[in-house]
C-alpha positions in Angstrom: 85.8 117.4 103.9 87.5 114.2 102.1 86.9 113.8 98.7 88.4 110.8 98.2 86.4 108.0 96.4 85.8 105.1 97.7 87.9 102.8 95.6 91.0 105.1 96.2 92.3 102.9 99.1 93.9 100.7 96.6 97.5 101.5 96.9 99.4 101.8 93.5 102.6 99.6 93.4 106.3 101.2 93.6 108.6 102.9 95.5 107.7 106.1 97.4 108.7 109.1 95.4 112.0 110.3 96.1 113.6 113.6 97.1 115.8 113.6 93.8 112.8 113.1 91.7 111.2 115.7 93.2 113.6 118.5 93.0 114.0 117.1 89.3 110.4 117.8 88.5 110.4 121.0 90.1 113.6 122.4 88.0 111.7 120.8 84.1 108.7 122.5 85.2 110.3 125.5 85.9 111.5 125.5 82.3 108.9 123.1 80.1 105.6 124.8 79.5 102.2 122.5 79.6 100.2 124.8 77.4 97.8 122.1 77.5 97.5 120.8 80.5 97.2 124.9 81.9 94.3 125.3 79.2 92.0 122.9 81.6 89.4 125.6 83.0 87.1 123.4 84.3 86.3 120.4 86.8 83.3 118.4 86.4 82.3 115.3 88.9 79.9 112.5 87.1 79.6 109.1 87.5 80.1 106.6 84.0 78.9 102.9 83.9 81.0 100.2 81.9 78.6 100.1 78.1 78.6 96.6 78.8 78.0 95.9 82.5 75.7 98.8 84.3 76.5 97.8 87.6 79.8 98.6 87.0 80.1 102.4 88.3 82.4 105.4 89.3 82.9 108.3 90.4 84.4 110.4 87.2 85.8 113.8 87.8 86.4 115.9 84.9 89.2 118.4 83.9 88.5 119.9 80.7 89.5 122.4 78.2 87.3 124.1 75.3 89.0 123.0 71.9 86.6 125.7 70.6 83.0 126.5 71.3 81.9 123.1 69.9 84.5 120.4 71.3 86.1 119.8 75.2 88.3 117.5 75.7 88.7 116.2 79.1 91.0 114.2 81.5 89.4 112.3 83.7 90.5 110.8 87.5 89.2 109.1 90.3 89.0 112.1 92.6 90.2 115.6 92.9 93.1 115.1 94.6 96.6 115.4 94.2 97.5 111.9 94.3 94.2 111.0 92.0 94.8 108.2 89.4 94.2 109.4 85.4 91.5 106.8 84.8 90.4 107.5 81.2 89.6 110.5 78.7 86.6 112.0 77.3 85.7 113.9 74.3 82.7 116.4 74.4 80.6 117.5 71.1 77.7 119.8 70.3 74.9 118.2 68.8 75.3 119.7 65.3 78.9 117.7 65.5 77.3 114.6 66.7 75.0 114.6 64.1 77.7 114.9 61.5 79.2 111.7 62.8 78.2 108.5 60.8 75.8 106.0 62.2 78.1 103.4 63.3 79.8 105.9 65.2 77.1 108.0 67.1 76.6 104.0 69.5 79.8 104.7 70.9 78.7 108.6 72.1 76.5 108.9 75.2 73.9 111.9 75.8 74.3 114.3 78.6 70.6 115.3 79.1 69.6 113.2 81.8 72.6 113.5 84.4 72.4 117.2 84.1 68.9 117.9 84.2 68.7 115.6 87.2 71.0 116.8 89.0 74.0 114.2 89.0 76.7 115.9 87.4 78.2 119.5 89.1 80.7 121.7 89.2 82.2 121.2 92.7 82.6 124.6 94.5 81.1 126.4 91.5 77.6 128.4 93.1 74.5 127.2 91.4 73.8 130.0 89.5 77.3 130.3 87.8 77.3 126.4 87.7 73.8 126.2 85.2 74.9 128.2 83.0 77.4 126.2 81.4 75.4 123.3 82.6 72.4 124.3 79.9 74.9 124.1 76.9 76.5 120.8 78.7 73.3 119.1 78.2 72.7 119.6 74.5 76.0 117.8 74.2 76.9 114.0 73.5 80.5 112.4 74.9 82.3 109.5 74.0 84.8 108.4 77.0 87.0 105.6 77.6 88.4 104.3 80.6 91.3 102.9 80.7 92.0 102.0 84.1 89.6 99.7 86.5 89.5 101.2 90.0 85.9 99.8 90.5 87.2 96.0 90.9 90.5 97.7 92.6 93.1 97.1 89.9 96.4 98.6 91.2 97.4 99.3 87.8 95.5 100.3 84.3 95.1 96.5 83.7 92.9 94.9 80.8 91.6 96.4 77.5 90.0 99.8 77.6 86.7 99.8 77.9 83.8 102.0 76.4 81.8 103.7 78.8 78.2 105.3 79.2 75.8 107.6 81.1 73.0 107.8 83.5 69.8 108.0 81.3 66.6 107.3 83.6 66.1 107.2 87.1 67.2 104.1 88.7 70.2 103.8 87.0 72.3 105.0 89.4 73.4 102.8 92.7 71.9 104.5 95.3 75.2 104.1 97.6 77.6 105.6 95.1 75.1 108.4 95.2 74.8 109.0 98.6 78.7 108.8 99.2 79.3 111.4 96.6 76.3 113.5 98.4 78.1 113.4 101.5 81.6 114.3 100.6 81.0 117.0 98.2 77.8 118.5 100.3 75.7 118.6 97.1 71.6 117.2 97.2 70.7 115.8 93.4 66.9 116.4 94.1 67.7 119.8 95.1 69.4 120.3 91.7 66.3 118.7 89.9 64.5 120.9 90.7 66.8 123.7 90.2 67.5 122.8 86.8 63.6 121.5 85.6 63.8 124.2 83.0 66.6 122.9 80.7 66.6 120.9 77.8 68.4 118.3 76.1 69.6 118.1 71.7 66.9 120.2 69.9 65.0 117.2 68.0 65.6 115.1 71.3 68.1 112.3 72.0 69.4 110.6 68.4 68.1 107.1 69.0 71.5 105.5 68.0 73.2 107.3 70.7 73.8 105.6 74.1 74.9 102.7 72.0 71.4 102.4 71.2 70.3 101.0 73.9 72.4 97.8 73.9 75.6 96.6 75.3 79.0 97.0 74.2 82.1 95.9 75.1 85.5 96.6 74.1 87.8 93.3 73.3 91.0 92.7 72.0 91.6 90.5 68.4 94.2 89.0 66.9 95.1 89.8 63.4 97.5 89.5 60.9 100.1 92.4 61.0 100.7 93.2 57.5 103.8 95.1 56.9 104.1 98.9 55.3 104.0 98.6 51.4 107.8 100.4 52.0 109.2 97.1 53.5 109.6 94.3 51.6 111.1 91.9 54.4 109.5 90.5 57.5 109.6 92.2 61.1 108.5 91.2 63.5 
């Protein structure tokens, strides 16, 4: 079964990796540690829109690690694969967190309600039963992710200003292609899981109305300023 994405035929620029390289990586991670890339425990597959353009969508997969019981942070790529590109990052907090966030912050942090109830975002290879129950605490939580590279127009490299991205909400959202391609390679049915997980709820008092950048679209650009130097340095630099 491929699992491949179907922007991933976009070849990344450079030279193919080299036998030297190789046997170089192989002795620094025989003695470097990655305590915390080995504390990712988890791989979840979603799909993100762009906060300021919804027909803009892909396929997100996951790799996170608990912080502690109220924060995961996760990596995210464009598949599952080995050779998968590290597209952007997400950040994952409870409600009581989000809360605790001012109000001009909470626009920039999507809910996670709707995508799990309905069925859209899964554990691959996790069984059902195992899967929902970290599934019920996932959807009482709000994210805030960023992507910083643009495999949906087929950029070779992380070109552009990162962008802000969002989440399904309500049914329609999602393009019913995407969801039928990821259907098909990963041999889940979203309806099926509906149904499956009807009995799960969302943040206590509901979805803050300021979240999912309340309702409106934002987009991330770049502004020049005037650099003003540390109070330390007297002279110019440039």
């Amino acid at each position: 079964m491929s699992t491949r994405s179907s922007h991933a035929e976009v070849a990344v620029p450079g030279e193919p990796t080299q036998t030297g390289t190789a046997l170089l990586e192989t002795a620094t991670g025989t003695i470097q540690g990655f305590a915390p890339i080995n504390s990712i425990h988890q791989h979840l597959c979603a799909f993100h829109f762009y906060a300021h353009d919804m027909s803009r969508q892909v396929e997100a997969h996951h790799f996170c690690a608990h912080l502690n019981e109220d924060v995961r942070q996760c990596l995210i790529f464009d598949s599952p694969d080995a050779s998968a590109r590290l597209i952007g990052v997400e950040y994952i907090v409870t409600e009581p967190l989000f809360l605790a966030l001012p109000d001009d912050e909470k626009p920039l942090w999507h809910s996670h309600e709707y995508e799990v109830r309905g069925g859209y975002l899964f554990l691959p290879g996790v069984p059902g039963p195992v899967e929902r129950r970290d599934l019920e605490k996932v959807a009482k939580t709000y994210g805030k992710t960023i992507h910083f590279w643009q495999v949906d127009r087929g950029d070779a490299l992380p070109l552009g200003i990162p962008q802000l991205m969002m989440a399904l909400t309500r049914d329609g959202q999602l393009r019913e292609d995407l969801a039928e391609d990821v259907e098909k390679r990963f041999g889940v049915s979203f309806e099926k899981e509906r149904k499956n997980r009807e009995y799960m709820s969302g943040p206590d008092p509901g979805i803050h109305p300021l979240a999912n950048a309340a309702g409106k679209g934002l987009k991330t650009e770049l502004r020049e300023t005037e650099l003003a130097p540390p109070a330390s340095m007297s002279g110019v630099f440039v």
